[in-house]
C-alpha positions in Angstrom: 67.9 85.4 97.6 69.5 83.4 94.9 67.0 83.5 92.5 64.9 86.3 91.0 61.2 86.4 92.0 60.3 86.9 88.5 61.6 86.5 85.0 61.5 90.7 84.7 63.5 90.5 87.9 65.8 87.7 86.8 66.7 89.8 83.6 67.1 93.2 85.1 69.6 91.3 87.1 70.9 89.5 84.5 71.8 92.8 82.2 73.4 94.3 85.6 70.6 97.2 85.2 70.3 99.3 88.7 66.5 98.8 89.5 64.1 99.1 92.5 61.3 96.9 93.2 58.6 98.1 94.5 55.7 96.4 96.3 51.9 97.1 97.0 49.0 94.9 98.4 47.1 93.4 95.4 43.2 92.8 96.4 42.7 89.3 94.0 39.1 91.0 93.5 40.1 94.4 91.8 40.7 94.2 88.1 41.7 97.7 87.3 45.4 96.5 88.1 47.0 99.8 86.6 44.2 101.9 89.0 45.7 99.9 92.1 49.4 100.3 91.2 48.7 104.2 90.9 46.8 104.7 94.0 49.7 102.5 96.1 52.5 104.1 93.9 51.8 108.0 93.2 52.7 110.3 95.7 55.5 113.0 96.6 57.8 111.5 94.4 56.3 109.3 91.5 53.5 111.6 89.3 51.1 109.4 88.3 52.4 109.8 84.6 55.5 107.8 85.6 53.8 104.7 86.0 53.5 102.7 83.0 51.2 99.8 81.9 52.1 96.9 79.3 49.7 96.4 77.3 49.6 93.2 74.4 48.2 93.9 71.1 48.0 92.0 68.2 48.2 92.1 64.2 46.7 89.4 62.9 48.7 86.6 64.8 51.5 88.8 65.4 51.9 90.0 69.2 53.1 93.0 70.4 54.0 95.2 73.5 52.8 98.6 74.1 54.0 100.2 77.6 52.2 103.5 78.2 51.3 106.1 81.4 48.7 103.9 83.3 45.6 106.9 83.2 46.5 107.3 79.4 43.9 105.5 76.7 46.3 103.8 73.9 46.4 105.3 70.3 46.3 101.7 68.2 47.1 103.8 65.1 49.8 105.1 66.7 50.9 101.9 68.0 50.4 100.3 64.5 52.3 102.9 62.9 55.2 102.7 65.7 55.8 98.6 65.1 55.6 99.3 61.3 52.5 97.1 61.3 49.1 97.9 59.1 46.5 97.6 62.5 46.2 96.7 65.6 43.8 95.3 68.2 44.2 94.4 71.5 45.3 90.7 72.2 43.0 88.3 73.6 44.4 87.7 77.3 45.0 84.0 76.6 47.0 84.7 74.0 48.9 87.5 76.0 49.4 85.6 78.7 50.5 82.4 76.8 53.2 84.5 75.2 54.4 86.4 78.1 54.4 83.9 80.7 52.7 86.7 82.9 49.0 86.9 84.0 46.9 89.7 83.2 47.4 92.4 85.4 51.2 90.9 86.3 52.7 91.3 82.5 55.6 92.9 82.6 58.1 94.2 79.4 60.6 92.9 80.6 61.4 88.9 80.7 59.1 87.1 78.5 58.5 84.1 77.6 58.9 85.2 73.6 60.3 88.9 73.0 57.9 91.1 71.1 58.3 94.1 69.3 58.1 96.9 71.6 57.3 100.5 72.0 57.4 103.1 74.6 55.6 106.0 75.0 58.3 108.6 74.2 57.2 110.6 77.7 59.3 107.9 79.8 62.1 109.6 78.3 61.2 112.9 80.4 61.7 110.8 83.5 64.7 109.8 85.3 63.0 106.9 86.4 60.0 104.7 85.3 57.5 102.6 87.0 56.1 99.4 85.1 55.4 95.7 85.9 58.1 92.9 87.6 56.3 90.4 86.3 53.7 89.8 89.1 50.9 91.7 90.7 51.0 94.1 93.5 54.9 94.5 91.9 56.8 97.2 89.9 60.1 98.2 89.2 61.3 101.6 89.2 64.4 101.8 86.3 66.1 104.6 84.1 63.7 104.6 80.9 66.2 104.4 78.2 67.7 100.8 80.5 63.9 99.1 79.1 64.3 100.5 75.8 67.4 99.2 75.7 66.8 95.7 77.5 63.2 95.0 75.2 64.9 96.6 72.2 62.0 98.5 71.8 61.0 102.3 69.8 59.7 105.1 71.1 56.7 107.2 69.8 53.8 109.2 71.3 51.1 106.6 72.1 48.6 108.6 73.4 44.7 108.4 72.1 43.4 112.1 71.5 
């Protein structure tokens, strides 16, 4: 295959980052996207901490990324305080997808349309790999943490709600 099946796939390739993509069947009628990839993904060798959502949030009109555990509630305040920004809210899903170029449930960090500022829950560091997004769903991609941090230029800090 010539060309990547995604833009997260087109720039792990791109940056020459070692990667794995992994696939699971995605039922169009589930909505709890994160739920699915951990039921298809967890097992003997992935905890279920190591797979990560991406989450958009927003200041104002200024869009963000937060990538997090996928059974983990998101701390905005933390999130806020992580991206240097006063408060957050999540983003309305138009205006995720529109700048991602991803749908909902498919948004990857990696590859979008219009980089945001990033952060990453600081406990993909304890990993040797993490799971997240490839840009579409029913697909993730299993890389070395600090490779996203790197690639999406993004901080680290604990996101977790309490």
């Amino acid at each position: 295959m010539s060309r990547a099946a995604t833009p997260a796939i087109a720039a792990l390739v791109a940056a020459g980052t070692p990667h794995e993509v992994l696939r699971y069947h995605h039922d169009p009628r589930n909505e709890s996207y994160g739920d699915e990839a951990v039921a298809a993904l967890a097992g003997e060798s992935v905890v279920l901490e190591q797979i990560f959502k991406t989450l958009i949030i927003a200041s104002g009109s200024v869009l963000a990324v937060a990538v997090l555990p996928v059974p983990w509630k998101l701390s905005l305040k933390a999130a806020a305080a992580a991206l240097g920004l006063s408060k957050v809210a999540m983003a309305d899903q138009a205006a995720a997808e529109r700048a991602t170029g991803y749908v909902l449930g498919g948004i990857s960090p990696l590859g979008q349309r219009k980089r945001l500022p990033t952060v990453v829950d600081a406990s993909a560091l304890s990993f040797e790999k993490m799971l997240c997004s490839a840009g579409k769903r029913g697909w993730d991609v299993a890389l070395v943490p600090q490779d996203l941090v790197r690639l999406t230029q993004a901080v680290t800090a604990d996101l977790r709600a309490v």
